[in-house]
Structures are given as structure tokens and as C-alpha cells.
C-alpha positions as CSV (number, residue, x, y, z in Angstrom):
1,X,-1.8,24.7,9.7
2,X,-1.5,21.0,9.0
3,X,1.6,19.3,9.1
4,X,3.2,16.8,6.6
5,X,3.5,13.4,8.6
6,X,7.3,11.9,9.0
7,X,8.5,9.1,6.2
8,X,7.7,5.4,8.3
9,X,10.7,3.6,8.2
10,X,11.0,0.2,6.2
11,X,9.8,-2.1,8.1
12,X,11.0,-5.7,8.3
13,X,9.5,-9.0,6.6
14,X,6.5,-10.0,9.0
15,X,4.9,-13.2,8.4
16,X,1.5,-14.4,6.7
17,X,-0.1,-13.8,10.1
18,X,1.4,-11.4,11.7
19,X,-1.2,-9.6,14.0
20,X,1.3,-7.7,16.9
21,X,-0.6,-6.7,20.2
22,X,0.2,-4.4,22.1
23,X,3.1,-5.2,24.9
24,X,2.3,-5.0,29.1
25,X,5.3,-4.1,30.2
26,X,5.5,-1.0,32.0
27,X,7.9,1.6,30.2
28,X,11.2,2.1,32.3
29,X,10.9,5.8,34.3
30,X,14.9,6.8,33.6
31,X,16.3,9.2,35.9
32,X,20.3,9.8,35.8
33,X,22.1,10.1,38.8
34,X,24.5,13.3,39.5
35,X,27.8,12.4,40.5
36,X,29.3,15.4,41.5
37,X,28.8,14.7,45.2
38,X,31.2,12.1,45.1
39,X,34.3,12.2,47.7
40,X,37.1,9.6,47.9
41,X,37.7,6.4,46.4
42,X,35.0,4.7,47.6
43,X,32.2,7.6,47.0
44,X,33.4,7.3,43.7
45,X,32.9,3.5,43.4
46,X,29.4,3.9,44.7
47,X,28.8,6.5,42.0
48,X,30.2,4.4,38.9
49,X,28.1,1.9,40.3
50,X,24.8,3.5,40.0
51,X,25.6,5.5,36.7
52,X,26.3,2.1,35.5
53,X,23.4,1.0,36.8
54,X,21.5,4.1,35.0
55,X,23.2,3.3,31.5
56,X,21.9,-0.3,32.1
57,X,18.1,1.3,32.3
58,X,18.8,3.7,29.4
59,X,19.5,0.4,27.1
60,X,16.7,-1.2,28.2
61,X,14.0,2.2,28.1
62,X,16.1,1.9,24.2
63,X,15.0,-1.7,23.6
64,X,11.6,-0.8,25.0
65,X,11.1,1.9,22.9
66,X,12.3,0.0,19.3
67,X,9.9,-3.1,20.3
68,X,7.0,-0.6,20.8
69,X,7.5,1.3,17.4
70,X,7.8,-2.6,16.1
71,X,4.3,-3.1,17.4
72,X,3.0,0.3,16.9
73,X,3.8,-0.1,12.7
74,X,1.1,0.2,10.5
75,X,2.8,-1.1,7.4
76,X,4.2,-4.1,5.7
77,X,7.6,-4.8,3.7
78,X,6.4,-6.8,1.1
79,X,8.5,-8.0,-1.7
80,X,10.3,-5.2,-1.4
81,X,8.0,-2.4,-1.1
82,X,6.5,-0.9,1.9
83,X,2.6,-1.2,1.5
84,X,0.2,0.9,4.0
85,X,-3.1,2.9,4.2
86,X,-6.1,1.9,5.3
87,X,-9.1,0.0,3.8
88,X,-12.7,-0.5,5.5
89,X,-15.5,-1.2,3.8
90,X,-18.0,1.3,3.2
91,X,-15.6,3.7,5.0
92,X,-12.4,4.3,3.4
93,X,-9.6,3.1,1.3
94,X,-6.4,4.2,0.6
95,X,-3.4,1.9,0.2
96,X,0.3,3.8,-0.1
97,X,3.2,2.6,-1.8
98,X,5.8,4.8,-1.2
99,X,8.8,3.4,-3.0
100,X,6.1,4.2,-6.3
101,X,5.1,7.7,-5.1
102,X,1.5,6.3,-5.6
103,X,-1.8,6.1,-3.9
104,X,-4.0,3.5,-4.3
105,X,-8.1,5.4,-3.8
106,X,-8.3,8.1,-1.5
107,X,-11.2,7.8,1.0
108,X,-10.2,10.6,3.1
109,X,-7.0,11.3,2.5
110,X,-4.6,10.4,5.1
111,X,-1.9,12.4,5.7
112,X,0.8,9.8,4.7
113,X,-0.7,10.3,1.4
114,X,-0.5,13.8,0.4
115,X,3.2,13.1,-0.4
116,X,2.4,10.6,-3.1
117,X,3.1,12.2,-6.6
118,X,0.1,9.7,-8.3
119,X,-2.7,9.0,-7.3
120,X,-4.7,5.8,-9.3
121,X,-8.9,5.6,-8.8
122,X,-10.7,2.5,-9.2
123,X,-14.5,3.7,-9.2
124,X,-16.5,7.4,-8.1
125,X,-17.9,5.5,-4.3
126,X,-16.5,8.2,-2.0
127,X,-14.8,5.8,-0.1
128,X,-12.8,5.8,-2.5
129,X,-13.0,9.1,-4.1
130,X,-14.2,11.3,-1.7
131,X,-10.5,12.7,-0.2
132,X,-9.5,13.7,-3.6
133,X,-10.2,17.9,-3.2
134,X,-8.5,17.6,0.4
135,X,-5.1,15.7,-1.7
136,X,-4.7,18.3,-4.2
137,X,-5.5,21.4,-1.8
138,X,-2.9,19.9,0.8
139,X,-0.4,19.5,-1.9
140,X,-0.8,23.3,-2.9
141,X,-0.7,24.0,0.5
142,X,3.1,22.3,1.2
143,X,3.9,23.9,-2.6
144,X,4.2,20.1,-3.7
145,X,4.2,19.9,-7.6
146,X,0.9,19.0,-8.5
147,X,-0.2,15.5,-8.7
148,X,-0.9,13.3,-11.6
149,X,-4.4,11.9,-11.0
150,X,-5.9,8.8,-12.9
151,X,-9.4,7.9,-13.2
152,X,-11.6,5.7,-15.6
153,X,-12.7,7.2,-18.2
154,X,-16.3,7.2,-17.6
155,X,-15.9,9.7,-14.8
156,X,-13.4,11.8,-15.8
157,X,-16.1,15.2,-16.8
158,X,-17.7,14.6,-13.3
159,X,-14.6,14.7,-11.1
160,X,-13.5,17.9,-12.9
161,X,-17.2,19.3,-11.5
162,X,-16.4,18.0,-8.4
163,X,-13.0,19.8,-8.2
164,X,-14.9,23.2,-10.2
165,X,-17.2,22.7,-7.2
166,X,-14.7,23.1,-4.5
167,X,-12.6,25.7,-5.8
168,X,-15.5,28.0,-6.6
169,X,-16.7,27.5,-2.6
170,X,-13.5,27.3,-1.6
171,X,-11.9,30.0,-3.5
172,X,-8.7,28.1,-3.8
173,X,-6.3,26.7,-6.7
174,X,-6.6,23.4,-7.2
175,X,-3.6,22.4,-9.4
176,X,-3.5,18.7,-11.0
177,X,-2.6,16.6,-13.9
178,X,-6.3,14.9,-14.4
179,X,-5.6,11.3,-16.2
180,X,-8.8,9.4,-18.2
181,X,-6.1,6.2,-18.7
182,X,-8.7,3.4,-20.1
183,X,-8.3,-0.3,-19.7
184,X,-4.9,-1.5,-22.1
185,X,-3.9,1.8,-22.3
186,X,-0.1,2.1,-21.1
187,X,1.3,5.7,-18.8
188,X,4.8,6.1,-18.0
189,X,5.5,7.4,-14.4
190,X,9.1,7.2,-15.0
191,X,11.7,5.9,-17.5
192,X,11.7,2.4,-15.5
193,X,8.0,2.9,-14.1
194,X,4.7,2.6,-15.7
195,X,0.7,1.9,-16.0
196,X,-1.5,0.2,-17.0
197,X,-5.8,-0.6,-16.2
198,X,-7.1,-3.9,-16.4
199,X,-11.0,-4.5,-16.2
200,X,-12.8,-4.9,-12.9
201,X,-16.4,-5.9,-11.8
202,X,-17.9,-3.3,-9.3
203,X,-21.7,-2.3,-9.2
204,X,-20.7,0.8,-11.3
205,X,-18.1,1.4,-13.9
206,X,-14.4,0.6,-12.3
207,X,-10.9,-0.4,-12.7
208,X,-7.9,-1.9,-11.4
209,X,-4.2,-1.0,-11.9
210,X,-0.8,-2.7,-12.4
211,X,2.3,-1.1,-12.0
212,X,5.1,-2.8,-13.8
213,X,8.6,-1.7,-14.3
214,X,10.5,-1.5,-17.5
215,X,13.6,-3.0,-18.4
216,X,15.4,-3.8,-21.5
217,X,16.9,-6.7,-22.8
218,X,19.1,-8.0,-25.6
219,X,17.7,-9.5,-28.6
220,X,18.5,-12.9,-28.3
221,X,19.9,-13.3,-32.2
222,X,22.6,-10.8,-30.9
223,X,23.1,-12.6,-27.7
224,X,26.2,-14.5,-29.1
225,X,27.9,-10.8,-30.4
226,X,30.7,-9.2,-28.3
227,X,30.4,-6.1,-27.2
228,X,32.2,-3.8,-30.2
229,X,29.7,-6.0,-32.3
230,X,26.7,-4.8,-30.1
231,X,27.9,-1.4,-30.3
232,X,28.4,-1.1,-33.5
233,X,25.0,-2.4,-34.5
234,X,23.3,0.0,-31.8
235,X,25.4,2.6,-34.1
236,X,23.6,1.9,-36.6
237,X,20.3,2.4,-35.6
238,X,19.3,-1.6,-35.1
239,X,17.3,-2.2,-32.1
240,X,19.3,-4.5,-30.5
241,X,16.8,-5.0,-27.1
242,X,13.2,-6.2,-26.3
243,X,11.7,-4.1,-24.1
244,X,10.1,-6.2,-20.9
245,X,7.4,-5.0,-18.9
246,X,7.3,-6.3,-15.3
247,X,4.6,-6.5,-13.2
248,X,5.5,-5.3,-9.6
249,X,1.9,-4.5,-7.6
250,X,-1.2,-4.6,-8.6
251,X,-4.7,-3.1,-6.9
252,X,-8.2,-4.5,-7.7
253,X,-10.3,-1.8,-5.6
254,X,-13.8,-3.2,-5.5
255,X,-14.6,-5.8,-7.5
256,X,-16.8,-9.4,-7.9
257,X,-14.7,-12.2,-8.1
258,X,-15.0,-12.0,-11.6
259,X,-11.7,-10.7,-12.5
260,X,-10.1,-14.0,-11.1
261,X,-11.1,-15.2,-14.6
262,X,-10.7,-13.0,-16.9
263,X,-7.3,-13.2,-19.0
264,X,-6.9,-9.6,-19.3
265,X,-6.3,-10.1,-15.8
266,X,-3.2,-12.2,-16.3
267,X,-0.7,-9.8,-15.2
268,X,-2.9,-8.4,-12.1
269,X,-2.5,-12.4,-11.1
270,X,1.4,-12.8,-11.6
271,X,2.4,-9.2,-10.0
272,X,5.0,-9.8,-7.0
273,X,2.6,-7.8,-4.9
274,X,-1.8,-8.0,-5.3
275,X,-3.5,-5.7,-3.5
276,X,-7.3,-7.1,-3.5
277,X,-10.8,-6.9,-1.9
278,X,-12.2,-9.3,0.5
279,X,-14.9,-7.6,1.8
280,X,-16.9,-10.9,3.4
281,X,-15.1,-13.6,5.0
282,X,-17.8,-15.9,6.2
283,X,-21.0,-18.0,6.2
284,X,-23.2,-15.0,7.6
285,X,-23.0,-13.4,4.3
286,X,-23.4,-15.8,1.5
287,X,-21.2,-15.4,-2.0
288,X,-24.9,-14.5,-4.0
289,X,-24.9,-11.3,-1.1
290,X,-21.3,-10.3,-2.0
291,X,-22.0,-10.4,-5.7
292,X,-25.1,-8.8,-5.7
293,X,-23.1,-5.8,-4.2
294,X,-19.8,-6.1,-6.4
295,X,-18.1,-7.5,-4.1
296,X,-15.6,-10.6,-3.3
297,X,-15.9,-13.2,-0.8
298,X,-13.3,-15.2,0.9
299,X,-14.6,-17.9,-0.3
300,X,-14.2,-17.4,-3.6
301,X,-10.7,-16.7,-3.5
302,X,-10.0,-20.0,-2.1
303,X,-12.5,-20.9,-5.3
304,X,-10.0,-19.2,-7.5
305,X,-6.9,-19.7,-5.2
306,X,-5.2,-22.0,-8.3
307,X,-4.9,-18.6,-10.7
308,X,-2.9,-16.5,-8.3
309,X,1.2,-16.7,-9.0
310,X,2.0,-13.5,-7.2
311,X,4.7,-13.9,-4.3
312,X,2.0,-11.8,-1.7
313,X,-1.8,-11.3,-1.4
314,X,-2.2,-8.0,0.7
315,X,-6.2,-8.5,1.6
316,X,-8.4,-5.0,2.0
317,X,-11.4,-3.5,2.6
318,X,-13.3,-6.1,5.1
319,X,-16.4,-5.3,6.0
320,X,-16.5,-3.0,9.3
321,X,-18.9,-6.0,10.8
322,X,-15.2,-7.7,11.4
323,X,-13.2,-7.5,14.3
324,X,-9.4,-8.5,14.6
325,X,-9.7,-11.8,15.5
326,X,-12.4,-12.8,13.0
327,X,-9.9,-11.2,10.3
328,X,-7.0,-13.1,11.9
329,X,-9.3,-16.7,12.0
330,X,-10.5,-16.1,8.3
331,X,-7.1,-15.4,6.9
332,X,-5.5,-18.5,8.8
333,X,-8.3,-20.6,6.7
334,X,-7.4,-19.0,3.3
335,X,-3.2,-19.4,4.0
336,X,-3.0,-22.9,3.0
337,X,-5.1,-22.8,0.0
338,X,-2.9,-20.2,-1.6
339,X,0.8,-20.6,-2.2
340,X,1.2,-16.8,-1.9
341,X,1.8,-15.4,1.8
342,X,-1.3,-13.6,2.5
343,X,-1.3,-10.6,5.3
344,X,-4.7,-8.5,6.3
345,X,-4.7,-5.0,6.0
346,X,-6.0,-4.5,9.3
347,X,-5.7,-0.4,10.2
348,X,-8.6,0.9,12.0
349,X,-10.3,-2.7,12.6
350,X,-10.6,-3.3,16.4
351,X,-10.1,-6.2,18.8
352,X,-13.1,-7.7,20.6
353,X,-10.9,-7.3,23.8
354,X,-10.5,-3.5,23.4
């Protein structure tokens, strides 16, 4: 039987280029000392000795061990929010934010997933899409409510197929709340939490999502009313607040650069966290090569760099050409073209070294 994974910590703040390799140094072999043997004063001064000596190794194995899981993360705290997954191109994507409860795409369902209570799908390519079965069947097998799933609209009749398909072979329920949420259309996830698609340029039909929160504010013809005036206007059925929408993260999934300019994607642009594609970071694949295939160069966002206001740019789904360092090398050209820290979503790329 599979097992849910454990909740990753929060991690701490890393910075723009923060690419941790592994450390050398050999883990401490801790091995406490009995002192029962001891006789007389000084058999007993030799023994506090060396069980000092012992604690002293036990702190350090301790240290050892914390810098290890620092290295070992496969996260980011970003802005607040703890972003993860993974993202190769052609391969797999799916980006977690856990302080939502929402997956970005769902390749192949990773386990870190399955207790995400929304899942958001950009476009049908089952890198993206193809995980989806294995999500809701996992969730029914942890008797996890079932999920809210959104989708475009486009390809809504043909992943209920899909899912017909697998419980008919599989024999198995396969419980969800399937979404068609078109582009301007508005979900809440919660009473502070919602929705909403913006337009993206893919190769076939596809979407991007921003999550914004929801707060409320006073009117600002009331502003200068105490608060038995406030009161007794809310009383009275005035709506006394503006209701402001937020926008916290957004995720492109594939897409041309294209969306850069579009001003429906204003709010995709000014979210605290965006979550976009980069799938081609140099000269041997030209800009006309990563259009033709609805996709977005490097390049381009340094093109387009004077349109982003977000705080962070998390970049995704590189090509599987890449290795670590030509990530890390491409991303150290991009950082002082955009004002926004920009990190690599890097899981499951490999060093030339290794």
C-alpha cells in the first residue's frame, strides 16, 4: 500500500541563486560510552570526561544532520508561501503550493501532491495531465474528500472519458469535483481564497491561473465615520466595503511569450509570486524554434523583463537538454534584467559532475 509522504517543513528565504550541493563531510559515527564501570573519584572524572566528550559529538551529528536536510530541500519559501514540485520539459510538471492546498499540473503525480484539495490544469499534454487518474484514485484510497479539479473548458468532455476509461479497467471509484472554469470567470476556494484563468498561448488550447485573496475594505466616503456610525449603516443594509481582490501566485504552464503582452494578463504580471515557463535558455535553440512549439525563451523574458512587478519569478519546465550548471549560468544572465528575485525550479535536473 502506498504511503502519504510527511508535510516538508517551511523552509527559509534562499536567495536568487541559490543552487546547494551536496556537503563532503563525513557524517559523525556516535557511539555513547557506558559509565557504569567507573570506580573512585578519578574513574569517575575520566568517565565525565568522555561522556562529555560524547555529548560534544551528539551536537555536532545534530548540526550535521539540520545542514544536510538544509541541502537536501526541494522547496522554496517564497513570499511567504512554500513553492515545490517538479517541472521538466516534455516530462513532467507539477508545482505544489501547500499553504493554498493547490496543485499546479500533474504530470505524474508526486506523492506530495495527493494531499492538495485543488488541483488547476493548464492544457491536455500528459505532462501535464497525465497523473490526474493516479491523484483522484490515491485520494480515495487515504479517504481524502474528493478533489476539486479545474480544467479549460475545451477539454472538459474528454477528461471525463479519460476518467470513464480508468474506472471501467480499473473497476474503481473515482470521486471528484470536475471544474470547466473559463478565462474571467472567478471560483472561490475559500471565503478569503479564490480563482481566476487568464489566456495563455500553447500549441493547443490552454490556460493559466491566478490565485488572489479576498479582503474587504471600507468605503472611503465612510472612512471619516466612527464606529457606532459604521455600525449603524451596516444595520441598515448599506454596503459599507469594497471588496479587493489580491493577487498572490500565479502559474502560466506552457505558453509563447505572448502573454507578456497581453493586458488580460495584468494581474498574472503583478502577483507576489509567478510561476512561469522557460523552456529554452540559449543560442542553440533560437526564439522562432520556441515559438514554433508554444514555448518561451529566456530571451524573451529579458525582452519582456520591464512588464513584470511581481516580488518573485519561480522559472519551470527547462528543457531536459539542461544540466544544473547551464540552468544556474542562464538564470545569473536573466537576474539583473528583472527587478524580481528569480530562483530555478531545478528538481530532477542533474549536474554535469554527477
Amino acid at each position: 500500500m502506498m504511503q502519504p509522504s510527511l508535510a516538508i517543513p517551511k523552509l527559509q528565504s534562499l536567495s536568487p541563486l541559490h543552487f546547494a550541493q551536496p556537503l563532503q563531510a563525513p557524517k559523525p559515527n556516535l557511539k555513547l560510552p557506558s559509565t557504569s564501570h567507573a570506580v573512585g573519584p578519578l574513574g569517575a572524572a575520566k568517565d565525565s570526561s568522555v561522556f562529555l566528550s560524547a555529548i560534544g559529538r551528539a551536537i555536532e551529528e545534530e548540526e550535521y544532520r539540520k545542514a544536510r536536510a538544509e541541502v537536501n530541500r526541494k522547496g522554496f519559501a517564497l513570499e511567504g508561501y512554500s513553492i515545490e514540485g517538479v517541472s521538466i520539459g516534455g516530462h513532467e510538471t507539477c508545482v505544489i503550493v501547500p499553504e493554498l492546498k493547490c496543485a499546479f499540473d500533474i504530470g505524474r503525480c508526486p506523492s506530495r501532491a495527493v494531499h492538495q484539495n485543488f488541483v488547476f490544469i493548464t492544457h491536455a499534454h500528459l505532462d501535464h495531465i497525465g497523473g490526474l487518474p493516479m491523484y483522484v484514485a490515491t485520494r480515495g484510497l487515504y479517504s481524502l474528500k474528493p478533489p476539486t479539479v479545474f480544467v479549460p473548458p475545451s477539454i472538459k468532455e474528454d477528461v471525463e472519458k479519460l476518467l470513464d476509461i480508468h474506472r471501467s479497467m480499473s473497476q474503481v471509484e473515482l470521486k471528484l469535483d470536475l471544474v470547466a472554469l473559463d478565462v474571467g470567470e472567478t471560483y472561490e476556494l475559500r471565503n478569503n481564497l479564490v480563482a481566476r484563468p487568464f489566456k495563455t498561448h500553447h500549441v493547443i488550447p490552454s490556460q493559466g491561473y491566478v490565485i488572489y485573496s479576498v479582503r474587504n475594505k471600507l468605503k472611503k466616503r465612510y472612512a471619516h465615520l466612527n464606529g457606532k456610525q459604521i455600525e449603524k449603516l451596516k444595520k441598515s443594509g448599506v454596503e459599507i466595503t469594497d471588496t479587493l481582490l489580491s493577487p498572490e501566485v500565479a502559474f502560466t504552464g506552457d505558453t509563447t511569450s505572448e502573454f507578456f503582452l497581453d493586458p488580460h494578463s495584468a494581474d498574472a504580471l503583478r502577483a507576489r509570486v509567478l510561476i512561469t515557463e522557460a523552456t529554452f535558455l540559449d543560442e542553440e535553440q533560437s526564439i522562432e524554434h520556441a515559438r514554433e512549439h508554444g514555448h518561451t525563451h529566456l530571451f524573451e523574458i529579458m525582452e519582456h523583463a520591464q512588464w513584470i512587478r511581481n516580488k518573485v519569478v519561480l522559472l519551470t519546465h527547462f528543457s531536459s537538454r539542461y544540466s544544473l550548471e547551464d540552468i544556474r549560468r542562464a538564470v545569473s544572465k536573466l537576474q539583473p534584467n528583472v527587478s524580481a528575485k528569480v530562483v530555478a525550479l531545478t528538481e530532477g535536473f542533474k549536474s554535469t559532475y554527477s
